[in-house]
Every structure is written in C-alpha cells, then in structure tokens.
N, C-alpha and C positions, 0 to 999 in steps of 0.2 A: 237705602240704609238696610243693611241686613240684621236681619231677627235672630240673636245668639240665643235668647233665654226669651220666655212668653210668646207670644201669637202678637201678631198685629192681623185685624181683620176688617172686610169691609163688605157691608149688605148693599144691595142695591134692589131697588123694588122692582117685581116682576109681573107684579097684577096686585093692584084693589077693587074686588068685588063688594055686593052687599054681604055676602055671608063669610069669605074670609078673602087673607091678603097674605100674599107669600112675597117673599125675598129671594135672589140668589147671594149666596156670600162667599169671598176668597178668604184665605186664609194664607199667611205667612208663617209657617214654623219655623225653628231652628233647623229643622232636620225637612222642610220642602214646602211644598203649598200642596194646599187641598180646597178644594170648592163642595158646594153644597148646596139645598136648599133650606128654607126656613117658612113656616107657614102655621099661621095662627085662626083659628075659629070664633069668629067675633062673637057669638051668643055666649061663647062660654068661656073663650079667653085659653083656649087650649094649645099648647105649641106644640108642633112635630118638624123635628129636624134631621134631614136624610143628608148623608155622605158617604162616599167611597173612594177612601179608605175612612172607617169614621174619626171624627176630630176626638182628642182628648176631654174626658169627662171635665176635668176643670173651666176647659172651655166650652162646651155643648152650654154649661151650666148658665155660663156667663152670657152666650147669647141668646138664650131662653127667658134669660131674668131682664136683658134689654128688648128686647122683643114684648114681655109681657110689660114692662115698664110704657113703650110706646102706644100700647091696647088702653093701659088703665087711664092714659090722658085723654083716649079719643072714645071713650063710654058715650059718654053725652054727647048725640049728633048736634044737637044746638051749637053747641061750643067748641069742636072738637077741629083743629088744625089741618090739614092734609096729612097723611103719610108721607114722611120725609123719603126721598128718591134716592138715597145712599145717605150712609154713614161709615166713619170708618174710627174704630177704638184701636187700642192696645191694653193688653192686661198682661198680667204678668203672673204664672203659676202659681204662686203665693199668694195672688188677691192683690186688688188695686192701692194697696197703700204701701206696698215694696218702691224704696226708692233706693 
C-alpha cells in the first residue's frame, strides 16, 4: 500500500539495556522512506531521535510521544511488560482523528 498523505512507520527494538533502550524505525512518506533511530533514557524518560534526512516535525513528534508513552507503562520494574520488539502505526499530518 502506498502512503499518499501521512507516514506509516515502524520501530523495531535494537537494545534494552538498564539505563536506556533504543529502536531503529522506517518510515513511509508520500514523497520516500526514511529510517532512523529512536532512544530513550530510562531515569528520566528522555527521547532523542536522529535521522538523515530528518522526518517531519509532525512526525518526530508523534514518535517521541509513543516512545515516552511505552516508558510511562514500564516505570515500575515490578509490573512492567517487556519492550515490545516492533510496532508499526500510521498517523496522518493532521493528527490521529483525520479519517
């Protein structure tokens, strides 16, 4: 399926350590793909995300915000799930509620 309008993207996990856990992620634009990494600092919940060429602000955004959403569920080592080993969303420029 190809991507006229919004991204489709997909992380894949590339290491969980004790102090952080990075992703590699593709990307689908309308206008090509782009890869990256993605990489969060567990004490403090920090994201940094490198690409070249970088992804669109809308999107950086969006996978910053799932990225720290996956963090806030795994605080509590007690309780906390594995790192999911890929995911893959679609968003669409507008925000997730354009249909």
């Amino acid at each position: 399926m190809e991507v006229v309008e919004g991204a489709r993207f997909t992380l894949r996990l590339d290491r969980a350590e004790a102090a952080n856990v990075a992703y590699q992620f593709e990307v689908e634009l309308g206008g090509g793909r782009r890869s990256g990494t993605v990489s969060i600092e567990l004490a403090a919940g920090a994201v940094a995300v490198a690409s070249e060429p970088a992804v669109p602000e809308w999107l950086e955004s969006t996978i910053v915000g799932l990225v720290r959403s996956l963090w806030r569920a795994r605080r509590d080592p007690q309780t906390a799930a594995p790192w999911p080993r890929r995911l893959t969303r679609w968003r669409h420029p507008n925000g997730a509620q354009v249909r």
